[in-house]
N, CA, C and O of each residue as an XYZ file, in Angstrom:
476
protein
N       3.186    -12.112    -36.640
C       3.317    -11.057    -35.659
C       3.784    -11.691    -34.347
O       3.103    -12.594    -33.861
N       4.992    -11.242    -33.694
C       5.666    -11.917    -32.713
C       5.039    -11.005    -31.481
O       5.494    -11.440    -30.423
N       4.257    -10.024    -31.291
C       3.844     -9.175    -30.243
C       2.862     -9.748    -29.081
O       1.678    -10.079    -29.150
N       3.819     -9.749    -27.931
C       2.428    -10.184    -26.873
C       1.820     -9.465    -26.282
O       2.321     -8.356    -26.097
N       0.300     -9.785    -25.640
C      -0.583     -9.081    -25.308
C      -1.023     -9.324    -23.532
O      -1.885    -10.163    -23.273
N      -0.629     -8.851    -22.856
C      -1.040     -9.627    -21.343
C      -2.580     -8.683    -21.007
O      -2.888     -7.493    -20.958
N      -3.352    -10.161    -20.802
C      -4.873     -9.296    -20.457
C      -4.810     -9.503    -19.051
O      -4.424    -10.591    -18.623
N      -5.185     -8.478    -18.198
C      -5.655     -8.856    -16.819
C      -6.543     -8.231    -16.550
O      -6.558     -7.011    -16.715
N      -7.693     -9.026    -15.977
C      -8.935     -9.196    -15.341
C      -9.668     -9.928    -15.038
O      -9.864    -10.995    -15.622
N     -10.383     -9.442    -13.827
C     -11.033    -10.656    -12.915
C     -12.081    -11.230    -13.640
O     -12.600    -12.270    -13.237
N     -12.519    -10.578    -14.841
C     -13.986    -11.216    -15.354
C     -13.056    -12.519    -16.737
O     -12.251    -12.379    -17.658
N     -13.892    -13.806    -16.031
C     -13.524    -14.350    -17.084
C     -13.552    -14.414    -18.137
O     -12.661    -14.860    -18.859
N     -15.020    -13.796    -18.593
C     -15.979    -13.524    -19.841
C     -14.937    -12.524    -20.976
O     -14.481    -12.740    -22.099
N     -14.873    -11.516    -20.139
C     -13.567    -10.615    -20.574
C     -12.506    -11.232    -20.961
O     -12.200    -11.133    -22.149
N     -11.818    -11.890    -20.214
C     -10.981    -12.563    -20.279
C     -10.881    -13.661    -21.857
O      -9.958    -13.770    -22.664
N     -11.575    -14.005    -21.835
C     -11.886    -14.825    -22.841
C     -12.372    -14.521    -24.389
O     -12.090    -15.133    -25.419
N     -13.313    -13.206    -24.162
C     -13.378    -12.255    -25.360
C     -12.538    -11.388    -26.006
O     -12.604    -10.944    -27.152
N     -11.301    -11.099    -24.656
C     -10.348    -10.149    -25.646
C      -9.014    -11.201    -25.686
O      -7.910    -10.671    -25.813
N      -9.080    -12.482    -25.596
C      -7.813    -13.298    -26.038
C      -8.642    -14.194    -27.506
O      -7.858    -14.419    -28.428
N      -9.410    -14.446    -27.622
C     -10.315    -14.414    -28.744
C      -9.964    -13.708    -29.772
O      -9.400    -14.072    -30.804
N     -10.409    -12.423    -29.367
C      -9.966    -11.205    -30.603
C      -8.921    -11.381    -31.117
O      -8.748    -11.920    -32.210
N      -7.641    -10.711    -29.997
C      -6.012    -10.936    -30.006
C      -5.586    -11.713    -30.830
O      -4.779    -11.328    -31.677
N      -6.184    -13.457    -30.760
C      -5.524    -14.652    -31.496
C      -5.721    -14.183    -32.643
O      -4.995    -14.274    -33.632
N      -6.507    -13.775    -32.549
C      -7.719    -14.278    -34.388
C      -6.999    -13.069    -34.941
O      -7.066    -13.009    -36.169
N      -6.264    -11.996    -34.303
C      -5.488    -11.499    -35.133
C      -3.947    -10.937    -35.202
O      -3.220     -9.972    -35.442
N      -4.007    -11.921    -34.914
C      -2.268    -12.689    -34.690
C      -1.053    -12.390    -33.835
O       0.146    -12.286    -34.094
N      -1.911    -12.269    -32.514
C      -1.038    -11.559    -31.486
C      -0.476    -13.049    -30.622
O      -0.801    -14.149    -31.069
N       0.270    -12.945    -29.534
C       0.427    -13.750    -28.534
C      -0.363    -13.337    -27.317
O      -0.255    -12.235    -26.779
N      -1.018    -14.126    -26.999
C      -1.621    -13.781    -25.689
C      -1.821    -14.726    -24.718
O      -1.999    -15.944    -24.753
N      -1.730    -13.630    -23.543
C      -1.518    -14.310    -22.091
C      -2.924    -14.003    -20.894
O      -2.537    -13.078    -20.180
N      -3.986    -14.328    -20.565
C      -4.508    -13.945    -19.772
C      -4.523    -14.619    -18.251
O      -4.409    -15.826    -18.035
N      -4.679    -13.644    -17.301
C      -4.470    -13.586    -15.733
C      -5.748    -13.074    -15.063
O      -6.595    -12.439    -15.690
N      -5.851    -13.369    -13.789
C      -6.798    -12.938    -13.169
C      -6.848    -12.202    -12.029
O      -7.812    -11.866    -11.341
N      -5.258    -11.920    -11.880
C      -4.996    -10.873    -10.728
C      -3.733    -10.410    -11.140
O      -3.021    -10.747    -12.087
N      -3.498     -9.034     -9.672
C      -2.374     -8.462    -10.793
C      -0.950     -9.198     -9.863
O       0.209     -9.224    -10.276
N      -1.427     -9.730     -8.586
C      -0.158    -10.463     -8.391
C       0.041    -11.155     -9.434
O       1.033    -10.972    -10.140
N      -0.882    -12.071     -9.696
C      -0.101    -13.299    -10.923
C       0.950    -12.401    -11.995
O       2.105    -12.643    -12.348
N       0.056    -11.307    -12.330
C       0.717    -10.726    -13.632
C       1.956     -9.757    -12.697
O       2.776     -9.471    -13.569
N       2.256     -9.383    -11.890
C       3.543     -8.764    -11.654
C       5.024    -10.364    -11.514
O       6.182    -10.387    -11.930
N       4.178    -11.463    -10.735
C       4.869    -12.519    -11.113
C       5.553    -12.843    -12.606
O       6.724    -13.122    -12.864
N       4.306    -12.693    -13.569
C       4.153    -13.067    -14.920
C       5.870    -12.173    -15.266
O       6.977    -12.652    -15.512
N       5.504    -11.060    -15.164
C       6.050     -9.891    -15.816
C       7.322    -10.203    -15.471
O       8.113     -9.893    -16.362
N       8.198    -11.071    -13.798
C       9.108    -11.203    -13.503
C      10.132    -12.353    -14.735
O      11.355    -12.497    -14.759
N       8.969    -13.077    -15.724
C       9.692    -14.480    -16.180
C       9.419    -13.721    -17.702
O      10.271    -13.998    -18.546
N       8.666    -13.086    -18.001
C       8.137    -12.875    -19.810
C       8.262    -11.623    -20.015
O       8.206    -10.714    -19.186
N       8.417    -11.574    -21.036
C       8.698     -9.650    -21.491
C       6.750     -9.888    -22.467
O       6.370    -10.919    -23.023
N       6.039     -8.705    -22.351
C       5.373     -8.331    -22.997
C       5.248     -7.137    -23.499
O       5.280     -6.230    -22.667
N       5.091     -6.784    -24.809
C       4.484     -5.565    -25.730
C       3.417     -4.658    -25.206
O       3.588     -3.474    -25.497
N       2.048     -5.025    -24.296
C       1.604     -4.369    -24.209
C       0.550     -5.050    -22.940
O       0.443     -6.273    -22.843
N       0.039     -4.405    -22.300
C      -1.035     -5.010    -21.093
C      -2.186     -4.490    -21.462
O      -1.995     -3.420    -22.040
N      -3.499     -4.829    -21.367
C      -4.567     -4.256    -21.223
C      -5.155     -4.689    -19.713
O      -5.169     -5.879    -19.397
N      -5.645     -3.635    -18.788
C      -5.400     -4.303    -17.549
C      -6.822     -3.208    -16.576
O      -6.907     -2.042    -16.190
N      -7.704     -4.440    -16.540
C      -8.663     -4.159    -15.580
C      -8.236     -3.049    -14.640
O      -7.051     -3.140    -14.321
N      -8.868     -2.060    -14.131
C      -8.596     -1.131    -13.751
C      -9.422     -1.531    -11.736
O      -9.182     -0.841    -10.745
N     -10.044     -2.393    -11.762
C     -10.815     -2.714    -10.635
C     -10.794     -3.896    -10.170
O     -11.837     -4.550    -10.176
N      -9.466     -4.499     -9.603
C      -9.611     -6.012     -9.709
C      -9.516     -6.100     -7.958
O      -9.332     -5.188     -7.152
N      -9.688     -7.357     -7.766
C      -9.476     -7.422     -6.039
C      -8.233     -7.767     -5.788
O      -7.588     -8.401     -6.623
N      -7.715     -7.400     -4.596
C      -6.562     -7.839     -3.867
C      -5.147     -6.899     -4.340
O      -4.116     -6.751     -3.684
N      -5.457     -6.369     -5.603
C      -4.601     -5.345     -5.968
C      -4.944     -4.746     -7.172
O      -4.893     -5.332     -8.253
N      -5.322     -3.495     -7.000
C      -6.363     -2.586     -8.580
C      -4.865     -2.495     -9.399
O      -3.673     -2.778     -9.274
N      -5.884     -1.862    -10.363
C      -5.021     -1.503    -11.564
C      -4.207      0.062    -11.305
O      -3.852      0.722    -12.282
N      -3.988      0.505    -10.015
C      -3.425      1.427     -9.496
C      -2.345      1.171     -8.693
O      -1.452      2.018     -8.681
N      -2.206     -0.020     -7.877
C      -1.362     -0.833     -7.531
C      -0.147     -1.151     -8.451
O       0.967     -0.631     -8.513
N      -0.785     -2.287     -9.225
C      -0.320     -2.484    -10.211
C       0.676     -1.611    -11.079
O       1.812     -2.023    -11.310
N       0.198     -0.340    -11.573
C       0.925      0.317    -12.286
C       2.370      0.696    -11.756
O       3.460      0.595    -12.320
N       1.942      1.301    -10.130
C       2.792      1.442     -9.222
C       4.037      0.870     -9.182
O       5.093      1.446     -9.446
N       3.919     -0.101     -8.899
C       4.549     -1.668     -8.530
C       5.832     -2.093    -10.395
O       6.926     -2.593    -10.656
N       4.509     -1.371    -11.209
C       5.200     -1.711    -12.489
C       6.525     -0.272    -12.629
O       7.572     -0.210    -13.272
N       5.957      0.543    -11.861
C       6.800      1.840    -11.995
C       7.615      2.252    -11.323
O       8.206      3.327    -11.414
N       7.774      1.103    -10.276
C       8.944      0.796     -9.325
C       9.682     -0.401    -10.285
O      10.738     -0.195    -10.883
N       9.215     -1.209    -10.310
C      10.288     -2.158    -11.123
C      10.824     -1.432    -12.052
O      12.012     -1.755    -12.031
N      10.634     -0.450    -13.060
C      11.010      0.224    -13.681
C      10.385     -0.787    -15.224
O      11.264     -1.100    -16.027
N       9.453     -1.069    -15.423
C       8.962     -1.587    -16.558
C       8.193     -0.572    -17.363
O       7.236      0.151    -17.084
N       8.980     -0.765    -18.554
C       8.348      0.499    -19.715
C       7.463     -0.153    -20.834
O       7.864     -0.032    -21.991
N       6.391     -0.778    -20.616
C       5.294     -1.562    -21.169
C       4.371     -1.248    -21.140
O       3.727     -1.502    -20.122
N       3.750     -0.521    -22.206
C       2.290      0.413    -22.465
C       1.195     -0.491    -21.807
O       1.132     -1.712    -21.946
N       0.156      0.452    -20.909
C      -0.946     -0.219    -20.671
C      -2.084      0.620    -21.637
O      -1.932      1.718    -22.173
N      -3.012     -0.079    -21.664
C      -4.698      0.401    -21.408
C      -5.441     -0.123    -20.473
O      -5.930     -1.221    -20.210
N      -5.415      0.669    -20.145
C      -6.920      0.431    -18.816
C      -7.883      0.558    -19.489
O      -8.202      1.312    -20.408
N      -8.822     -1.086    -18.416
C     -10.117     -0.749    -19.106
C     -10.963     -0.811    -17.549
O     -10.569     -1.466    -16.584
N     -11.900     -0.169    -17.577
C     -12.900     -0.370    -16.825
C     -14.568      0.121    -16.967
O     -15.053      0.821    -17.855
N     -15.158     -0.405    -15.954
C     -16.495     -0.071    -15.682
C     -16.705      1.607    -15.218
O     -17.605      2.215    -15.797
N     -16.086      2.159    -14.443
C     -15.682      3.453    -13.742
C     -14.835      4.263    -14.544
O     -13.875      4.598    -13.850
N     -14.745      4.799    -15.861
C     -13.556      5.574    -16.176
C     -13.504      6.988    -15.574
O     -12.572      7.792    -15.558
N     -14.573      7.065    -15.153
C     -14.710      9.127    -14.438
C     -12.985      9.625    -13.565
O     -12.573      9.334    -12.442
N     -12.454     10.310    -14.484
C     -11.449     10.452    -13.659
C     -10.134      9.782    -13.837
O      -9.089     10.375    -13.570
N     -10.155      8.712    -14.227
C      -9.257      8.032    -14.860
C      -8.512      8.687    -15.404
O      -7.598      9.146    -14.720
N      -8.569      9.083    -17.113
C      -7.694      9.732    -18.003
C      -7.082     10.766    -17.037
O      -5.889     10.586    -16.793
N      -7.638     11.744    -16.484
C      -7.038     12.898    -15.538
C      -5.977     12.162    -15.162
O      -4.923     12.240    -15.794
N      -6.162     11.082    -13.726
C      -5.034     10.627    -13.182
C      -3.943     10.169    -13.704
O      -2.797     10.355    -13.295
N      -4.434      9.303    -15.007
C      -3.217      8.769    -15.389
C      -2.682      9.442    -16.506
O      -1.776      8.849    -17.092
N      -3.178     11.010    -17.121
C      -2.331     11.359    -18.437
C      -1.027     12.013    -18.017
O      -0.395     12.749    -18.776
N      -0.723     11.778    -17.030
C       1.124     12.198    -16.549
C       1.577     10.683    -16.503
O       2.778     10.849    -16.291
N       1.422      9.503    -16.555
C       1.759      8.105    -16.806
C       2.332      8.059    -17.937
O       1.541      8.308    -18.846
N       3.837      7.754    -18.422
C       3.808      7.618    -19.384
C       3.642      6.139    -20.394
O       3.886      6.024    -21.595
N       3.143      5.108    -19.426
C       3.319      3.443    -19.657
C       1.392      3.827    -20.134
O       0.998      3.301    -21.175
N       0.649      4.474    -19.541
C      -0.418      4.716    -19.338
C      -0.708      5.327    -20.956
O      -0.252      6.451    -21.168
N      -1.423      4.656    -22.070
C      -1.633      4.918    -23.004
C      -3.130      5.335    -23.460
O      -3.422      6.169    -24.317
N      -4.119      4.445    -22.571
C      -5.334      5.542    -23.118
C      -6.259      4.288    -21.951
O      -5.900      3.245    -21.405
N      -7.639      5.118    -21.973
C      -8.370      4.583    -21.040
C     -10.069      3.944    -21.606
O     -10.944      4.642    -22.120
N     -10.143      2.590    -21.344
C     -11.644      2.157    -21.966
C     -12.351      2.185    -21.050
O     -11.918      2.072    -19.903
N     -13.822      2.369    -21.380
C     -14.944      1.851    -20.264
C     -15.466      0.899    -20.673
O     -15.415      0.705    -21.888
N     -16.099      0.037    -19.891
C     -16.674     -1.643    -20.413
C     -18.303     -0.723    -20.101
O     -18.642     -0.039    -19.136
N     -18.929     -1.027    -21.184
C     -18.451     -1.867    -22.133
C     -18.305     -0.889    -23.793
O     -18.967     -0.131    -24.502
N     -16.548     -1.768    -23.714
C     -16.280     -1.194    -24.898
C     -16.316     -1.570    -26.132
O     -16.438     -2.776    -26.349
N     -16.205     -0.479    -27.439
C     -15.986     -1.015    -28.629
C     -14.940     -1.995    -29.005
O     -13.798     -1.969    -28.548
N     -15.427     -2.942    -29.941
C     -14.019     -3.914    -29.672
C     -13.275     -2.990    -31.074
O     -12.172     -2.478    -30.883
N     -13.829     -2.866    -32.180
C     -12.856     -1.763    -33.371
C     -12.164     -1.324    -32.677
O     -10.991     -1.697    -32.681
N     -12.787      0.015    -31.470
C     -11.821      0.714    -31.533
C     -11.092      0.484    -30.856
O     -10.135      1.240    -31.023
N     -10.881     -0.459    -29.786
C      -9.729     -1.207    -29.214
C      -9.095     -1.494    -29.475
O      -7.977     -1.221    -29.038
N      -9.420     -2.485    -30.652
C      -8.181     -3.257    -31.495
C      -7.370     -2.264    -32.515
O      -6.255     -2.479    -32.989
N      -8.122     -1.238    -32.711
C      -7.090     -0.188    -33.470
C      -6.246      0.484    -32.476
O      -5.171      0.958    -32.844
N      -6.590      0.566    -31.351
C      -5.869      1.441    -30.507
C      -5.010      0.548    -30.222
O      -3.921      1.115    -30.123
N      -4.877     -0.952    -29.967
C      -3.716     -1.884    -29.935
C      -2.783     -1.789    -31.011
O      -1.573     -2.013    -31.006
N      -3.665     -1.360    -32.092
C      -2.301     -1.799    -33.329
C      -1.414     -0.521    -33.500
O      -0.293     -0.380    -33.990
N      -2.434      0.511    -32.840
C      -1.370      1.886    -32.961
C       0.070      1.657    -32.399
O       1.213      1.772    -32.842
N      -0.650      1.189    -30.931
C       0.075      1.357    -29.969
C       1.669      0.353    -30.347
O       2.787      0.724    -29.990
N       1.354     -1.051    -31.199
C       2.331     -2.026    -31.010
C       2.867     -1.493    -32.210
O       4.010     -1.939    -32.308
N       2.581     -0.704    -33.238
C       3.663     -0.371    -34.785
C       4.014      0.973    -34.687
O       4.721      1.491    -35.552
């Protein structure tokens, strides 16, 4: 499977549990800890899909999308966060905006909602 996965979020723990998963089932993955790095990232690498902290410092996952929707990048996210209240509302006119987790989430149904999303 040639599909990459860009995780961004500030928790390392996170960080480290969903590139874990990813490998072990045969994705490429990239994890970051802010979304400057990853709008940098995004300037040098093409990725398949983001899963992307929705609450990070120095620039949220609202920023971010923004920023991705000015560059004109058509690369499915999921948001995940601690806070989803409201979320899905805002973002179901997004169309990069594919579905919304709360931490703490199921990892099944994550990883199925990744494989929907990448076949």
């Amino acid at each position: 499977m040639d599909k990459e996965i860009l995780i961004i979020d500030d928790q390392v723990g996170i960080r480290m549990l969903l590139e874990k998963i990813f490998v072990s089932s045969g994705y490429h993955v990239c994890t970051l800890e802010s979304g400057v790095d990853a709008l940098h990232y995004l300037k040098e690498q093409v990725v398949d899909l983001i899963l992307l902290d929705y609450h990070l410092p120095v620039m949220n996952g609202s920023e971010i999308i923004e920023q991705m929707e000015h560059a004109n990048y058509q690369i499915p996210i999921i948001l995940i966060s601690g806070f989803t209240t409201g979320l899905e509302e805002r973002y179901a006119e997004h169309t990069n905006v594919k579905d919304v987790f709360g931490k703490p989430f199921d990892v099944k149904t994550l990883i199925n909602r990744v494989e929907k999303i990448l076949t």
